[in-house]
N, C-alpha and C positions, 0 to 999 in steps of 0.2 A: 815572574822571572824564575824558570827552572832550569835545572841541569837537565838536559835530554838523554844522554845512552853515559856507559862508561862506569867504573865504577864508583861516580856521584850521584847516577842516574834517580831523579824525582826530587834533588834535594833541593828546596826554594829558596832563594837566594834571600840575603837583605838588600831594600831598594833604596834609592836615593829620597831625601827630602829637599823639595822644594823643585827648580828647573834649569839648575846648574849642570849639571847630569843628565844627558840624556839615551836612555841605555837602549840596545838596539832591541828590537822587538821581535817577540817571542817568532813571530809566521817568517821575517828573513833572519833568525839567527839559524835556525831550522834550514832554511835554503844554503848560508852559507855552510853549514857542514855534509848537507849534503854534496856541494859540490867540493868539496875538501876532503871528503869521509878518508883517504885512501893516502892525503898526505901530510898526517900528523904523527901517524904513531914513530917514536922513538925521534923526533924534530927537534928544534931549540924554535922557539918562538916569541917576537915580539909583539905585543897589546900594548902598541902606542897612544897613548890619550884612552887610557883603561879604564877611565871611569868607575864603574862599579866590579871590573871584572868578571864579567860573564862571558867573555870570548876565549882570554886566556884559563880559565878555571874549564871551559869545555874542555877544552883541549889537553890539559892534565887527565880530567876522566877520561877521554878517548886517547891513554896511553902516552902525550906527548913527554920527551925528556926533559925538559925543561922550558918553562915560562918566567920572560921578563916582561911587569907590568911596569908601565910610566906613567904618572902622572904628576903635573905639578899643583894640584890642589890638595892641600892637607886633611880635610874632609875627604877625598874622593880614596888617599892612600888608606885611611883607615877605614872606611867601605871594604875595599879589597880583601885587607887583611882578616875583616871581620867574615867576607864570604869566602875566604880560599880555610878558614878556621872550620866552617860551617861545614862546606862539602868535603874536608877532611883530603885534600890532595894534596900530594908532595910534590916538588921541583918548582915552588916559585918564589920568586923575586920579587917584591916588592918595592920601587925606587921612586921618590918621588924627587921628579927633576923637569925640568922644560924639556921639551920634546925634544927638541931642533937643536937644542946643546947635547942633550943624549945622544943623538946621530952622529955626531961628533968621533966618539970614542972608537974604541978598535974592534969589538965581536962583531959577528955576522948571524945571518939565522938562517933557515930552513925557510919560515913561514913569519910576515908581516903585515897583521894588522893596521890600517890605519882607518880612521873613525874619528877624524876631530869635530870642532863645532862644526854644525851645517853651512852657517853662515859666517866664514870666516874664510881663508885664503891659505891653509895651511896643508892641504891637502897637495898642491902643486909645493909647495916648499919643501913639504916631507920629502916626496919623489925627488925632487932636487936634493935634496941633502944625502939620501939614501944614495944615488949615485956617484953625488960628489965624495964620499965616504966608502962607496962600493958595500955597503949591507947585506948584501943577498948573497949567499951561497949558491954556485951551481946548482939548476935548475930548480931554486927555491921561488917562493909565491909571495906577490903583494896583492893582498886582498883593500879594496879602497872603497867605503860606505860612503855618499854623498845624495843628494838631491838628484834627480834625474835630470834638473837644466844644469847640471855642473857639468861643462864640458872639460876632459880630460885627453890630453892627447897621446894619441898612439902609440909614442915613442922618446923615453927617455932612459936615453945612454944604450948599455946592453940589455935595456929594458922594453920589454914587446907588450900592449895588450894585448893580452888571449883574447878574453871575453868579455862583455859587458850584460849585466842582466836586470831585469826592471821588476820592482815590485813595488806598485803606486807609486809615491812619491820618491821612494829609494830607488837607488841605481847601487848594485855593487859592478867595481871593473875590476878585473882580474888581469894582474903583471907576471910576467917570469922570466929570469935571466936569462939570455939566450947567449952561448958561447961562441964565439966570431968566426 
């Protein structure tokens, strides 16, 4: 697990112990920023269910303003901590809080990660809650990591999928606010 471009670029990350944690893999984290490359820099960014922090810490070295990581595993917050130490990046947050009560509160972001368990149901919650809270900034992204039989529907709220793309058993879908 490394930092790809940016001014962290090559720095290897710390990984998880054991299989609590399962961090996104090196060939689609790669893919996700290539299709991202163009809308981080200077963003506010949320890495929900952050795990080890490799998506949000990207996103510092390719210039982003600011990252909030969540996570509510205490192991998983001090992972973070100890890779945003490592790759030497400014602007991030650290908070370790349940997902779905963090959506709760009042910021918004540019760009939204979400990557929870595979096999869990919190994927379609998030997106509810993000709506139900309005999260997203005009013409900001939710990026959603899940299994390719996760089916995800086209449209919640002022919320469009763009795209959807396949890499083995991964699927990321790709959301963006669309103004009425």
């Amino acid at each position: 697990m490394r930092v790809i471009t940016g001014s962290a670029r090559g720095v290897r990350l710390f990984e998880p112990n054991g299989r609590d944690i399962r961090p996104t893999t090196d060939r689609v984290k790669e893919s996700i920023f290539n299709i991202l490359q163009y809308d981080i820099e200077g963003r506010t960014v949320l890495d929900l269910f952050a795990g080890t922090g490799q998506l949000g810490i990207e996103c510092l070295s390719r210039g982003a303003k600011r990252v909030v990581f969540i996570d509510e595993s205490a192991d998983a917050v001090e992972l973070i901590k100890k890779n945003i130490k490592k790759a030497k990046v400014i602007g991030g947050e650290v908070v370790r809080r349940e997902a779905l009560r963090y959506l709760e509160g009042m910021e918004t972001f540019d760009l939204i990660f979400l990557d929870p368990p595979y096999d869990s149901n919190l994927i379609e919650k998030s997106l509810n809650k993000i709506v139900e809270f309005d999260k997203l900034n005009e013409g900001g992204i939710i990026l959603c990591e899940s299994r390719v039989e996760k089916s995800l529907s086209d449209v919640y709220g002022p919320y469009r999928k763009v795209k959807t793309y396949r890499y083995g058993i991964v699927q990321l879908a790709l959301f963006s606010k669309i103004s009425e």
